[in-house]
PQR file of N, CA, C, O and H, with PARSE charges and radii, in Angstrom:
ATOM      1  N   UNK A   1       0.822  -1.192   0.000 -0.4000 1.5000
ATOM      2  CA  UNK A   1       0.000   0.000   0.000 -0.0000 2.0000
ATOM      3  C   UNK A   1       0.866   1.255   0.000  0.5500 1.7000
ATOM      4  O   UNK A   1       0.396   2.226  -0.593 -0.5500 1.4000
ATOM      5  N   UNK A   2       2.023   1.377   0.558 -0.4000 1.5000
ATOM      6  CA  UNK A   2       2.789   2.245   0.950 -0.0000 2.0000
ATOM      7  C   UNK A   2       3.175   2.953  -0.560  0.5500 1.7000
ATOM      8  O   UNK A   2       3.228   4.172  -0.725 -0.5500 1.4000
ATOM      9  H   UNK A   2       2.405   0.588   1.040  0.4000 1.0000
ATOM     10  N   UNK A   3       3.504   1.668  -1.908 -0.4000 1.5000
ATOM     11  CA  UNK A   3       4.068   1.789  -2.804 -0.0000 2.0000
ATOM     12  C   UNK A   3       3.080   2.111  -3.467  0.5500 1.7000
ATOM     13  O   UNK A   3       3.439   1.975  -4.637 -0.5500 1.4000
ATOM     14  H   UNK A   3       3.462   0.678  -1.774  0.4000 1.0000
ATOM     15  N   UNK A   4       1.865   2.518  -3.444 -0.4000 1.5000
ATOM     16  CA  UNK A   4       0.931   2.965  -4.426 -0.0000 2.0000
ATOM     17  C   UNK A   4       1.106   4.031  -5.355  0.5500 1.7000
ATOM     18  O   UNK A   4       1.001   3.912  -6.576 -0.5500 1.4000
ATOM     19  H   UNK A   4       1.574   2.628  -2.493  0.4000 1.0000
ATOM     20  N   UNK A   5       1.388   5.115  -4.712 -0.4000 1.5000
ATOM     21  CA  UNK A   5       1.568   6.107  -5.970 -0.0000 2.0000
ATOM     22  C   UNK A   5       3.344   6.144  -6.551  0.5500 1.7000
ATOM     23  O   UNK A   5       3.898   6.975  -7.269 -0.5500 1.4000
ATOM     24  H   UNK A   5       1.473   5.211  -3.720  0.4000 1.0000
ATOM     25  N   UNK A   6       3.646   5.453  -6.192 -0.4000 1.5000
ATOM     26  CA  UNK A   6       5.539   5.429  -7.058 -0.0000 2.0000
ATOM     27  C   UNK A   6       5.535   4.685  -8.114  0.5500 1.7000
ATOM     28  O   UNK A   6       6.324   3.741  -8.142 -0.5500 1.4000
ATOM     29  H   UNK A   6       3.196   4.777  -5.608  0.4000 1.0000
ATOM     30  N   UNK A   7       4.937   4.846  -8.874 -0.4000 1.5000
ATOM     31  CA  UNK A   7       4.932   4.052 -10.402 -0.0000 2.0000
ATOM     32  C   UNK A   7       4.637   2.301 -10.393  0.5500 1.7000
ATOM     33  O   UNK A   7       3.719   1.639  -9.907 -0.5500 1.4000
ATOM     34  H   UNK A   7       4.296   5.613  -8.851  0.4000 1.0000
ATOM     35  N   UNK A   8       5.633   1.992 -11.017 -0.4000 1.5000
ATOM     36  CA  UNK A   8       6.076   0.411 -11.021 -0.0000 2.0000
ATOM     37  C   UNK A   8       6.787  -0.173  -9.844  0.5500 1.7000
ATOM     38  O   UNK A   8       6.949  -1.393  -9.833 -0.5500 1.4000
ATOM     39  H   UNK A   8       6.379   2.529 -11.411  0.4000 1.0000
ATOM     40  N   UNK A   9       7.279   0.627  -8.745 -0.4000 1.5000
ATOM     41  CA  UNK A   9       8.016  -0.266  -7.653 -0.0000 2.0000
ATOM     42  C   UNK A   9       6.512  -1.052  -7.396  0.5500 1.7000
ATOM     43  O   UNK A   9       6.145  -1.905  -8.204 -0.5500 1.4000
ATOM     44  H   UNK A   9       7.147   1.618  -8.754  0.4000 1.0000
ATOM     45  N   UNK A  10       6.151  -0.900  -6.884 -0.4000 1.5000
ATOM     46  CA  UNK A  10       5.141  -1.779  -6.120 -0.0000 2.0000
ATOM     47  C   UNK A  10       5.010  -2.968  -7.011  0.5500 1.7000
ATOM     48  O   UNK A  10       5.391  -4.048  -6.559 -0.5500 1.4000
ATOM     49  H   UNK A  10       6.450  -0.207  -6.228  0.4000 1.0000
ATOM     50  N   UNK A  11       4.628  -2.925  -7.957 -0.4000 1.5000
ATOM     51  CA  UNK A  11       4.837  -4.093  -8.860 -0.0000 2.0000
ATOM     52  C   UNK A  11       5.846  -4.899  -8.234  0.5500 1.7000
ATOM     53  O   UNK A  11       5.751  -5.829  -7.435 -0.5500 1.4000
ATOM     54  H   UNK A  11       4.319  -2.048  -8.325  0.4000 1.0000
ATOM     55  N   UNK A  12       7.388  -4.028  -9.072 -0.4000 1.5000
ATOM     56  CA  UNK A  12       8.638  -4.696  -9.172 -0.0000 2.0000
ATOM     57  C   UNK A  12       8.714  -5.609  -7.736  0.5500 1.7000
ATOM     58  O   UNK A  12       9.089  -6.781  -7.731 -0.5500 1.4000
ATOM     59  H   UNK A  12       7.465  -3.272  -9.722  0.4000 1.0000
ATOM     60  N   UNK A  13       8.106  -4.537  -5.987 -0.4000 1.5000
ATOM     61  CA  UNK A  13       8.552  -4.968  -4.864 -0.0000 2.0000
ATOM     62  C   UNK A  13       7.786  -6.512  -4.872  0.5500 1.7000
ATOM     63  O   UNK A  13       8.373  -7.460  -4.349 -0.5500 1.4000
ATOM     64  H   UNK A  13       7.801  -3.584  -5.992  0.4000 1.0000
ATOM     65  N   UNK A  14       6.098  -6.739  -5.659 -0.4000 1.5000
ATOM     66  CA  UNK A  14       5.256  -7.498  -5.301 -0.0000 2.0000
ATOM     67  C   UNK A  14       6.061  -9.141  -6.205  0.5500 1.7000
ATOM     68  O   UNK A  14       6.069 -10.352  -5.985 -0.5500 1.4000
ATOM     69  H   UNK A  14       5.621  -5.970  -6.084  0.4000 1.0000
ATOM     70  N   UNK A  15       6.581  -8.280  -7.155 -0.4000 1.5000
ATOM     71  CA  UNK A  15       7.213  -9.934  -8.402 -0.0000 2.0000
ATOM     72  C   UNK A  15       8.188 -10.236  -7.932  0.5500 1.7000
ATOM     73  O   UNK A  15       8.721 -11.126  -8.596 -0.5500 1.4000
ATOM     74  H   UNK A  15       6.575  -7.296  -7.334  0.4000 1.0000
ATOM     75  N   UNK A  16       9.054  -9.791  -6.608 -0.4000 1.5000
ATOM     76  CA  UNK A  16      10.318 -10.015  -6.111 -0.0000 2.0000
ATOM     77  C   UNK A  16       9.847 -11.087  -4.948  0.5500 1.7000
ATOM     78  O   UNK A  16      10.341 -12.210  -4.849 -0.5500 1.4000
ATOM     79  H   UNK A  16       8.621  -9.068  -6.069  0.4000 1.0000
ATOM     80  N   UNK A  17       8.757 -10.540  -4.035 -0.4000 1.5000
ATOM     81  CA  UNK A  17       8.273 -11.220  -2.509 -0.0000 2.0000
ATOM     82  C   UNK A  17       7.243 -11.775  -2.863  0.5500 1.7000
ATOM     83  O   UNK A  17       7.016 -12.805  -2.228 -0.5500 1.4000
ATOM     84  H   UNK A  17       8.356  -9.628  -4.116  0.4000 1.0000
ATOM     85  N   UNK A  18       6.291 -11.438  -3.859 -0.4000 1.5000
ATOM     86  CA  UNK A  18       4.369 -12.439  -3.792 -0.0000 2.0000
ATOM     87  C   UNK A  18       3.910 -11.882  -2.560  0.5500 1.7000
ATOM     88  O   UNK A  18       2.974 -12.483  -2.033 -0.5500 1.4000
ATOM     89  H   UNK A  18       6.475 -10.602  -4.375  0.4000 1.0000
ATOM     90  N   UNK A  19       4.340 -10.903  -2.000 -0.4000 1.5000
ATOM     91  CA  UNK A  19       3.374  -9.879  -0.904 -0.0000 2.0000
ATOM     92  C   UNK A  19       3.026  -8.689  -1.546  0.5500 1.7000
ATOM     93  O   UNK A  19       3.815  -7.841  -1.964 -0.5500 1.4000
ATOM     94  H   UNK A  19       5.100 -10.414  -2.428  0.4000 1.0000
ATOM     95  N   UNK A  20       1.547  -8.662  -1.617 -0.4000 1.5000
ATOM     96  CA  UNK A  20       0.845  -8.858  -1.287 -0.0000 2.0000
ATOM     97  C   UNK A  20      -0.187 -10.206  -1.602  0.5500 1.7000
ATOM     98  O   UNK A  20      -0.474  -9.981  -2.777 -0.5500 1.4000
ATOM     99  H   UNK A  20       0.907  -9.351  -1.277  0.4000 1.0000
ATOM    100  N   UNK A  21      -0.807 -11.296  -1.281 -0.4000 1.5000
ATOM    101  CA  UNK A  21      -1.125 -12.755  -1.928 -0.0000 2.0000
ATOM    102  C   UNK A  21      -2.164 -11.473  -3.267  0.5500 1.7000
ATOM    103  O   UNK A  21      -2.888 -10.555  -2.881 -0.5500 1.4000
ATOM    104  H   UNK A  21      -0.574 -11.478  -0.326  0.4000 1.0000
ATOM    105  N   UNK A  22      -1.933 -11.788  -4.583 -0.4000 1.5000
ATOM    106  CA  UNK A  22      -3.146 -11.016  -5.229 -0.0000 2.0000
ATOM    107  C   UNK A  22      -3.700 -11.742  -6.562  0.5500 1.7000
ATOM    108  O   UNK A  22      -3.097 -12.653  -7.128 -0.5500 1.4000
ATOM    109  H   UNK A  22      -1.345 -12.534  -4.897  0.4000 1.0000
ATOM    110  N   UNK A  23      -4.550 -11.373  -6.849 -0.4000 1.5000
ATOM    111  CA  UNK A  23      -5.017 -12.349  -8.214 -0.0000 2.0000
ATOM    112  C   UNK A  23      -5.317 -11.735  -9.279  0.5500 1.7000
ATOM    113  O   UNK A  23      -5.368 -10.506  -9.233 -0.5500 1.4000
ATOM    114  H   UNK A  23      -5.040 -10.633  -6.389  0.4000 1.0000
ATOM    115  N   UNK A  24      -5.516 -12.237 -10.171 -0.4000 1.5000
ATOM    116  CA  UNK A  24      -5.624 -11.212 -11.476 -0.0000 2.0000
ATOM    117  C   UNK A  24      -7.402 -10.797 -11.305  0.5500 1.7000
ATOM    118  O   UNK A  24      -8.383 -11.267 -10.729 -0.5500 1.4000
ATOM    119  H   UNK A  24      -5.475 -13.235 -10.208  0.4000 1.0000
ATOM    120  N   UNK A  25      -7.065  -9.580 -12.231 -0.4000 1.5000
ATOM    121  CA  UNK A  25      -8.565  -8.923 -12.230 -0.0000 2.0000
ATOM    122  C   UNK A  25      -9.681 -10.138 -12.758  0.5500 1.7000
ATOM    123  O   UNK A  25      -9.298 -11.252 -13.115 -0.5500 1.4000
ATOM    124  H   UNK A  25      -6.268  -9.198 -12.699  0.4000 1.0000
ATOM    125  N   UNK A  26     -10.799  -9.811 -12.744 -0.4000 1.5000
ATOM    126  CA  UNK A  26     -12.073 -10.562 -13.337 -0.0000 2.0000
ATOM    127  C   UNK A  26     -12.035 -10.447 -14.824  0.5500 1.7000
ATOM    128  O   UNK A  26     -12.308 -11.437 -15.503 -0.5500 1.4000
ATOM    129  H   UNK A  26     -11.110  -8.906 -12.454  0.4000 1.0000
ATOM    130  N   UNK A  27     -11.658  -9.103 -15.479 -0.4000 1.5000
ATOM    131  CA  UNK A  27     -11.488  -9.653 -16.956 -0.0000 2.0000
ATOM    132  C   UNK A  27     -10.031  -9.375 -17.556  0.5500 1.7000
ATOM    133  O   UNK A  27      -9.697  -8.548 -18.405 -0.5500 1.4000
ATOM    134  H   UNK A  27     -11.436  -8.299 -14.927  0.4000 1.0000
ATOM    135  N   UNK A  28      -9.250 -10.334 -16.842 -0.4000 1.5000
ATOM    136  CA  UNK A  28      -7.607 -10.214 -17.265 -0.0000 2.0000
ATOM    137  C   UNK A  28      -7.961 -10.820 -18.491  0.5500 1.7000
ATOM    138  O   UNK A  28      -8.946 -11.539 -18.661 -0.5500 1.4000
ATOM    139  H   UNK A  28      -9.522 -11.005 -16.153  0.4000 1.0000
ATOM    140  N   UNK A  29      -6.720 -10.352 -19.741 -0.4000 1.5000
ATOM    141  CA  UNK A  29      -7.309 -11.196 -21.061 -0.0000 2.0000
ATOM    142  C   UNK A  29      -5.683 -11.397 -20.965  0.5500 1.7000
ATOM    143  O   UNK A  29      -5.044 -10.890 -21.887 -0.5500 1.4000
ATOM    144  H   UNK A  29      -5.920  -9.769 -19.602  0.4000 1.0000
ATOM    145  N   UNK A  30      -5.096 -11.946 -20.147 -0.4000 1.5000
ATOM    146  CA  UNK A  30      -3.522 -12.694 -20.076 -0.0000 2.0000
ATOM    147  C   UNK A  30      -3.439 -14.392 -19.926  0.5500 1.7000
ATOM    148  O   UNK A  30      -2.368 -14.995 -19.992 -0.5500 1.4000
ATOM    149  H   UNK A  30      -5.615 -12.357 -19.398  0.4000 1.0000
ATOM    150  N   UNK A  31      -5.155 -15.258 -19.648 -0.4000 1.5000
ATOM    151  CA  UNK A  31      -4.910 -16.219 -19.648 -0.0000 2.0000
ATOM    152  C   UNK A  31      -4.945 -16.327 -18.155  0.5500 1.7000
ATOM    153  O   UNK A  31      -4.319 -17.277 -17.685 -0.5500 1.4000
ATOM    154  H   UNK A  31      -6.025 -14.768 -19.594  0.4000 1.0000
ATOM    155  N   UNK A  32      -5.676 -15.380 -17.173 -0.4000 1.5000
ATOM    156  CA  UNK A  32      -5.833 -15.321 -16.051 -0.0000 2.0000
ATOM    157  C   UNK A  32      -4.400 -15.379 -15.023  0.5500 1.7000
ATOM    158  O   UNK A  32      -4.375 -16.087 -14.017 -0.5500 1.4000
ATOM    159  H   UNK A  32      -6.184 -14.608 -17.555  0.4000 1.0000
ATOM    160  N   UNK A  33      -3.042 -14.377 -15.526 -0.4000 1.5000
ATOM    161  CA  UNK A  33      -1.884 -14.286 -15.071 -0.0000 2.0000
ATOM    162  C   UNK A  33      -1.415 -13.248 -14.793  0.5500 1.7000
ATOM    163  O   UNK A  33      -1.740 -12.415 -15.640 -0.5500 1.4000
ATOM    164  H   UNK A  33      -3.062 -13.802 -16.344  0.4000 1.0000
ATOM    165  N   UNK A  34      -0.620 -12.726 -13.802 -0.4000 1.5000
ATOM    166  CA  UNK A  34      -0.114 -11.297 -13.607 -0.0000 2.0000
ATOM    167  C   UNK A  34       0.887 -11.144 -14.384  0.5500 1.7000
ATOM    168  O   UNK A  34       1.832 -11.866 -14.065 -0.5500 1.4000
ATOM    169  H   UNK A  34      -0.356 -13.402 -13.115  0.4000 1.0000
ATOM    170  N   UNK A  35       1.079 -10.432 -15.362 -0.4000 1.5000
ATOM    171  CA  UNK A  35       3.162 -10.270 -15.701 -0.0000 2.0000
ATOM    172  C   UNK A  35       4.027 -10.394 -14.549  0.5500 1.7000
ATOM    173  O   UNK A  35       4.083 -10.198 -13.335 -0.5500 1.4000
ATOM    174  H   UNK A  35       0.312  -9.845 -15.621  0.4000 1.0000
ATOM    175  N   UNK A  36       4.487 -10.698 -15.265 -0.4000 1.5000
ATOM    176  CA  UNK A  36       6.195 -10.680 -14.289 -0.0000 2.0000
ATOM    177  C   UNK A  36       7.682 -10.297 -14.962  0.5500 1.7000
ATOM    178  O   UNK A  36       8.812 -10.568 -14.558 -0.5500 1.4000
ATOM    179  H   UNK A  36       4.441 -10.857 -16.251  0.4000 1.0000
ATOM    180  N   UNK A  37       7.333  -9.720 -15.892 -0.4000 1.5000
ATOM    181  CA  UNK A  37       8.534  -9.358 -16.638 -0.0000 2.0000
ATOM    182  C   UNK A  37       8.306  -8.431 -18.136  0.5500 1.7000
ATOM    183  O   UNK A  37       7.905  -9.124 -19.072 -0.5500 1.4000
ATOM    184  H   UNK A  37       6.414  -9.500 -16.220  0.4000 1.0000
ATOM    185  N   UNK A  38       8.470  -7.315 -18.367 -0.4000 1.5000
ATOM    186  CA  UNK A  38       8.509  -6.706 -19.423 -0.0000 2.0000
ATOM    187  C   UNK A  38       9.317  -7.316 -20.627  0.5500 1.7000
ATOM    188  O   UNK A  38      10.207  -8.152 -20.477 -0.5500 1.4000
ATOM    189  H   UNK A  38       8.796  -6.752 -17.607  0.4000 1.0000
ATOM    190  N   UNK A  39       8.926  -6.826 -21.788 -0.4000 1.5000
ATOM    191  CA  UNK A  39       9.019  -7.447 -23.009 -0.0000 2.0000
ATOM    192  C   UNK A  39      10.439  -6.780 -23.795  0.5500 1.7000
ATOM    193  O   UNK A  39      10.590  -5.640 -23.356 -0.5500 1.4000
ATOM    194  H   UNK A  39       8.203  -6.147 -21.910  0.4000 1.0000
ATOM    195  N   UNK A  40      11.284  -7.051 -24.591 -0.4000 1.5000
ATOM    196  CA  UNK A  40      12.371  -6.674 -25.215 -0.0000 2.0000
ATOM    197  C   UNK A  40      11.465  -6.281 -26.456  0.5500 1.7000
ATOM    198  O   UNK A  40      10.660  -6.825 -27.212 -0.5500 1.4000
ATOM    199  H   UNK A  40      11.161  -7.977 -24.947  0.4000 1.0000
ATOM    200  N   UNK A  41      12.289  -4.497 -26.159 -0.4000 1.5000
ATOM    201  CA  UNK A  41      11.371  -3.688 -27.446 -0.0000 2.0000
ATOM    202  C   UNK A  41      12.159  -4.039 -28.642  0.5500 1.7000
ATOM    203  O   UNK A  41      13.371  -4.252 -28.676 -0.5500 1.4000
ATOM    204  H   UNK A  41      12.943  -4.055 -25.545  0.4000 1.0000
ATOM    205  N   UNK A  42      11.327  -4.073 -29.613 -0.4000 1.5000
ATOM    206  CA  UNK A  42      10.984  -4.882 -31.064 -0.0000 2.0000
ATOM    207  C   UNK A  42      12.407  -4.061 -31.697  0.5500 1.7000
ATOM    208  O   UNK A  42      13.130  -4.721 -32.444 -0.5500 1.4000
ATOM    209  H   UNK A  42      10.343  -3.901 -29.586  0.4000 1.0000
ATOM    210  N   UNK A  43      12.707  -2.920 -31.450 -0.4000 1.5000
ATOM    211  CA  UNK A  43      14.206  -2.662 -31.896 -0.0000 2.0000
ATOM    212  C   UNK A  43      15.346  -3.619 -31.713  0.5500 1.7000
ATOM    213  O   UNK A  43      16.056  -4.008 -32.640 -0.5500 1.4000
ATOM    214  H   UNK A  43      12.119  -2.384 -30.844  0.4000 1.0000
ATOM    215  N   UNK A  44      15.498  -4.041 -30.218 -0.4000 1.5000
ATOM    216  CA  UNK A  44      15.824  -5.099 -30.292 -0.0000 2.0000
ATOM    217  C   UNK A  44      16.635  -6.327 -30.828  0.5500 1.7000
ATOM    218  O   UNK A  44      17.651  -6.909 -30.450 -0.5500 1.4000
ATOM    219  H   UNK A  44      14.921  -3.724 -29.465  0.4000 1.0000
ATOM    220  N   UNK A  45      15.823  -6.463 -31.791 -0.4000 1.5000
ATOM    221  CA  UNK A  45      15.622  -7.819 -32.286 -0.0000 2.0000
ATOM    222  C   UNK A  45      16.270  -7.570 -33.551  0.5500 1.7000
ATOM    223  O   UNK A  45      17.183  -8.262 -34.001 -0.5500 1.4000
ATOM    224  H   UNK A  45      14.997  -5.989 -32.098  0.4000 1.0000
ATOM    225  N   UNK A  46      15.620  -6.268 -34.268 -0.4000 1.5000
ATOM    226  CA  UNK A  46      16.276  -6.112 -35.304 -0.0000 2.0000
ATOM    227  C   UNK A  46      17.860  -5.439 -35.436  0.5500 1.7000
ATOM    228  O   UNK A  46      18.592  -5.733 -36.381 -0.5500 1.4000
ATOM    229  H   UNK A  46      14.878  -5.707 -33.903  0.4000 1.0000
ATOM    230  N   UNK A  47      18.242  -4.558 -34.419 -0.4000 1.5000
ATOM    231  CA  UNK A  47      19.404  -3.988 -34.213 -0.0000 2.0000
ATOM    232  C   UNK A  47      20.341  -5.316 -33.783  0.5500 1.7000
ATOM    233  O   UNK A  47      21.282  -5.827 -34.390 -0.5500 1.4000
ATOM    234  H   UNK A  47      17.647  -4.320 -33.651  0.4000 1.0000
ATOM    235  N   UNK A  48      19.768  -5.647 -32.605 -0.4000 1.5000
ATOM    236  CA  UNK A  48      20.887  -6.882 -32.256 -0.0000 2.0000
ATOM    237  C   UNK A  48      20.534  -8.311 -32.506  0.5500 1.7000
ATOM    238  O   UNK A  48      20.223  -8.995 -31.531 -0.5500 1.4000
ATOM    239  H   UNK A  48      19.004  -5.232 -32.112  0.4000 1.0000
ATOM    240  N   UNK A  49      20.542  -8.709 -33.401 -0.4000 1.5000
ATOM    241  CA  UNK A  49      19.481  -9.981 -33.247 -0.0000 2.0000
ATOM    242  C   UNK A  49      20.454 -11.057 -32.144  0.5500 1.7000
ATOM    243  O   UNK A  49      19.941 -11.803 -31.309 -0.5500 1.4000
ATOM    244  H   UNK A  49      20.795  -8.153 -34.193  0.4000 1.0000
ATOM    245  N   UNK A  50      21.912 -10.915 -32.384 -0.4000 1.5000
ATOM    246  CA  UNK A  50      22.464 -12.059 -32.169 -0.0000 2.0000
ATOM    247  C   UNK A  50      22.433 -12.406 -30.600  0.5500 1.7000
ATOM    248  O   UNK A  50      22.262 -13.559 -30.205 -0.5500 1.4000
ATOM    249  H   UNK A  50      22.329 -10.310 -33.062  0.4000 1.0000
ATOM    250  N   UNK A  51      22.653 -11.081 -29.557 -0.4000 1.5000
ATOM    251  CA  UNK A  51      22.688 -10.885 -28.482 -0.0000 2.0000
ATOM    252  C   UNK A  51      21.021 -10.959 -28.152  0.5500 1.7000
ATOM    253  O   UNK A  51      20.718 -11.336 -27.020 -0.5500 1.4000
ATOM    254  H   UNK A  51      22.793 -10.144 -29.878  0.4000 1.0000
ATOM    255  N   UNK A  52      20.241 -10.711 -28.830 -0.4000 1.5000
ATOM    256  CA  UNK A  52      18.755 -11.019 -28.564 -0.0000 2.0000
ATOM    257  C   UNK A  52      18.210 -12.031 -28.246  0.5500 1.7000
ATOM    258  O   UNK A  52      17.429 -12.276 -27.327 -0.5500 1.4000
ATOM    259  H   UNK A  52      20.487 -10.405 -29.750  0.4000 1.0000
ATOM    260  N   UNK A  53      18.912 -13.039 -29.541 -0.4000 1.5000
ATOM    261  CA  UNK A  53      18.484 -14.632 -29.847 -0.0000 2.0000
ATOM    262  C   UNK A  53      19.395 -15.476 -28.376  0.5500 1.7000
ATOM    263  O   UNK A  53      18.858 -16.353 -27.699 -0.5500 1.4000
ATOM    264  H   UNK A  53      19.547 -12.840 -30.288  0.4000 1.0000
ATOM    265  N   UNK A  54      20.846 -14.950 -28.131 -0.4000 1.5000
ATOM    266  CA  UNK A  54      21.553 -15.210 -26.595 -0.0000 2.0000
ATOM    267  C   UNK A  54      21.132 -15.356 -25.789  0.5500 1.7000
ATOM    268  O   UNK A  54      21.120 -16.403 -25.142 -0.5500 1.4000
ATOM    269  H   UNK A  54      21.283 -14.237 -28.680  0.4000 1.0000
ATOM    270  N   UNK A  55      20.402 -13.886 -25.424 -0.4000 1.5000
ATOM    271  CA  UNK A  55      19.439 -14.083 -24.044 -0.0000 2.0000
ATOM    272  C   UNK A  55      18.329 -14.832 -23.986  0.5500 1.7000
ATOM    273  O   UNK A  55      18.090 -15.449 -22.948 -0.5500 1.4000
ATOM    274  H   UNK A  55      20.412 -13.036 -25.950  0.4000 1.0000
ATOM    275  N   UNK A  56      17.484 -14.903 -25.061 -0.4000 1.5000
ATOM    276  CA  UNK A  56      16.476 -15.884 -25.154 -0.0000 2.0000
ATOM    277  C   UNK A  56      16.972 -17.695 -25.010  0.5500 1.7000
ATOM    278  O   UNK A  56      16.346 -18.648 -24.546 -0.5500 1.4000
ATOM    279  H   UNK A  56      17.678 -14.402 -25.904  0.4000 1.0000
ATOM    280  N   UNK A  57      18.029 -17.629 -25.487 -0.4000 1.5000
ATOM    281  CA  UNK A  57      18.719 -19.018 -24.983 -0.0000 2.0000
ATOM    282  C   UNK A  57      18.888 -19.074 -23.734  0.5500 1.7000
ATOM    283  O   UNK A  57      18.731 -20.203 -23.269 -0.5500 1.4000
ATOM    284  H   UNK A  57      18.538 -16.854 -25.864  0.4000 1.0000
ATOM    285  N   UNK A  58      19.203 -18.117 -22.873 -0.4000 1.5000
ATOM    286  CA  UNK A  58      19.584 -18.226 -21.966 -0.0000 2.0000
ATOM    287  C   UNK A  58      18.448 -17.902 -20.374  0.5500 1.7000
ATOM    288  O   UNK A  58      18.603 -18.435 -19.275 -0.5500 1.4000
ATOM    289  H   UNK A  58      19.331 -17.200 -23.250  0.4000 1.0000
ATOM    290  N   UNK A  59      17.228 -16.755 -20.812 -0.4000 1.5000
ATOM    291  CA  UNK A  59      16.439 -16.753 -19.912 -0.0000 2.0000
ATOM    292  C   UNK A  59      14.730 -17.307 -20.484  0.5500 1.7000
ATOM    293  O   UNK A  59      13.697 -17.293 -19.814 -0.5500 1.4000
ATOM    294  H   UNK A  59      17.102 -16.322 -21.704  0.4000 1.0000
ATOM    295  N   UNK A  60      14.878 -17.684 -21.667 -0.4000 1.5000
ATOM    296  CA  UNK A  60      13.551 -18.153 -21.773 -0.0000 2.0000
ATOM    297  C   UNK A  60      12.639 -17.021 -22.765  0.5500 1.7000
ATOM    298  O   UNK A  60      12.775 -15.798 -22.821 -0.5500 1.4000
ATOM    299  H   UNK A  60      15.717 -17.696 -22.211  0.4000 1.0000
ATOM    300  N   UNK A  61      11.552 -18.018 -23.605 -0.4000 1.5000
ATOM    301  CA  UNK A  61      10.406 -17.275 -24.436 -0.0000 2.0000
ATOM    302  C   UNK A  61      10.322 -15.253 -23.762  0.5500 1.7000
ATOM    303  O   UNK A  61       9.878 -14.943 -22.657 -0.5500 1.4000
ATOM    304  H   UNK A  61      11.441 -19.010 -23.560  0.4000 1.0000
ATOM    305  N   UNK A  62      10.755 -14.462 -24.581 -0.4000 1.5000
ATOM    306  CA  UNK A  62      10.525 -13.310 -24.275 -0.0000 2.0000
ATOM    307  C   UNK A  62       8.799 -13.585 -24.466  0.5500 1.7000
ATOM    308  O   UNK A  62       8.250 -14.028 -25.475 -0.5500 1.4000
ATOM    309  H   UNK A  62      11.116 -14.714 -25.479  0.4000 1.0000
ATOM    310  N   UNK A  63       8.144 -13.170 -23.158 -0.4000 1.5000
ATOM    311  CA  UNK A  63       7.224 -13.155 -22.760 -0.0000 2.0000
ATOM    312  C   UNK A  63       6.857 -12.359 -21.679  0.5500 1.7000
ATOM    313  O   UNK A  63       7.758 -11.988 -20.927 -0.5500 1.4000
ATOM    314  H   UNK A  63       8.590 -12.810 -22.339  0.4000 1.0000
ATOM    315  N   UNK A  64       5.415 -11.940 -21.399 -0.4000 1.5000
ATOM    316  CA  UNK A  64       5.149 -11.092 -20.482 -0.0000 2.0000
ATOM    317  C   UNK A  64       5.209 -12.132 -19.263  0.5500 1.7000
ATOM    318  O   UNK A  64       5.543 -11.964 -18.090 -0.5500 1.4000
ATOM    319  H   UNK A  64       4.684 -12.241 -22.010  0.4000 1.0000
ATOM    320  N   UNK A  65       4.814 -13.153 -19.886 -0.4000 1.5000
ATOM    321  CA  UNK A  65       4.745 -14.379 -17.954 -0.0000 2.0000
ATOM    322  C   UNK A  65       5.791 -15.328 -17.950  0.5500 1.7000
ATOM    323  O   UNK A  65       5.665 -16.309 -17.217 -0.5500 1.4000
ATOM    324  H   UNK A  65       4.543 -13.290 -20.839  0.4000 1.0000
ATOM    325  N   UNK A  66       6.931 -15.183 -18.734 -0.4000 1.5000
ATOM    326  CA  UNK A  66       8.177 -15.726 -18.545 -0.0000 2.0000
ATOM    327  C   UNK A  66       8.797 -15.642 -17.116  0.5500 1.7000
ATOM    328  O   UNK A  66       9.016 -14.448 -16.916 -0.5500 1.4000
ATOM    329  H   UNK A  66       7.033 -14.386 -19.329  0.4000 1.0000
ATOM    330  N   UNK A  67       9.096 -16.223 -16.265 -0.4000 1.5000
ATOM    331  CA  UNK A  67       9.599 -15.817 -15.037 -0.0000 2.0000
ATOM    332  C   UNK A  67      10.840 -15.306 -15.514  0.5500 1.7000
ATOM    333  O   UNK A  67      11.342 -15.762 -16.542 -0.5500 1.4000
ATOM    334  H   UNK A  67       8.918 -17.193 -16.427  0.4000 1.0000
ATOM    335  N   UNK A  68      11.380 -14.391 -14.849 -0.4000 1.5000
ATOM    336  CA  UNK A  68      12.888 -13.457 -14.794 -0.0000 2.0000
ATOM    337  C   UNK A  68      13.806 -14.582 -14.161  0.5500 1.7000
ATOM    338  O   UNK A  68      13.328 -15.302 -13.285 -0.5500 1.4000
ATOM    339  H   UNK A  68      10.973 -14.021 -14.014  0.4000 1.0000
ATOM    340  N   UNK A  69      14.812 -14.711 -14.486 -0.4000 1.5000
ATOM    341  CA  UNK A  69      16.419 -15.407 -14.329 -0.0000 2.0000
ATOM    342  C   UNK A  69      16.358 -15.191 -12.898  0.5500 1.7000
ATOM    343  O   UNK A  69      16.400 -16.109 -12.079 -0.5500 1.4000
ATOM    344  H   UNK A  69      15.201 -14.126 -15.198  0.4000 1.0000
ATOM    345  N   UNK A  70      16.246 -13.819 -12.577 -0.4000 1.5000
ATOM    346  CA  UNK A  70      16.615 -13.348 -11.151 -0.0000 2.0000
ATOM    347  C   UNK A  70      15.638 -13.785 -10.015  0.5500 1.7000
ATOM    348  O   UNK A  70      15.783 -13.719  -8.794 -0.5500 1.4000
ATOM    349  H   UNK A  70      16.212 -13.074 -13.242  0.4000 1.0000
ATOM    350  N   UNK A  71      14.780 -14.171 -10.638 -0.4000 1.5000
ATOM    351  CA  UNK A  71      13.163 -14.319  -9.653 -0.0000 2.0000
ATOM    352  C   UNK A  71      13.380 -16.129  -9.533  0.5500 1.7000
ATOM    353  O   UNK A  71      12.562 -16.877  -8.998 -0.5500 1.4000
ATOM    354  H   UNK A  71      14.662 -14.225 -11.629  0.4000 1.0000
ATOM    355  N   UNK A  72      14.344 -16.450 -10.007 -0.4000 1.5000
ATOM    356  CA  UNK A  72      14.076 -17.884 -10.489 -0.0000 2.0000
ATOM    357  C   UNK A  72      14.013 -18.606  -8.752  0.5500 1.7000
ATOM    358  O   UNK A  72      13.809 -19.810  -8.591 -0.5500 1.4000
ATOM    359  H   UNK A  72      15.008 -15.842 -10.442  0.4000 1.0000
TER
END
């Protein structure tokens, strides 16, 4: 609650601990899932592909519900 009006910490603090217990809204259209990780912008891919295609070897489907390396 504390973290309410500071942007994205509260997020970031909630995908680090799972405090607060919370569930997705009633009409989440994610497949009934919270994100947990922002997406690699589409520049990206085309500027670097090689270092792009790396990390995807290495942390998984760039996805919004991919768990993070760090969260693992």
């Amino acid at each position: 609650m504390a973290l309410f009006y500071t942007g994205l910490e509260g997020w970031f603090n909630w995908r680090r601990t799972g405090i607060p217990d919370i569930d997705p809204s009633v009409d989440n259209v994610n497949g009934d899932e919270i994100p947990v990780r922002f997406r690699y912008p589409e520049s990206e891919q085309s500027l670097n592909p090689d270092n792009y295609q790396a990390a995807l070897d290495r942390q998984g489907d760039d996805d919004i519900n991919t768990e993070m390396w760090l969260l693992e």
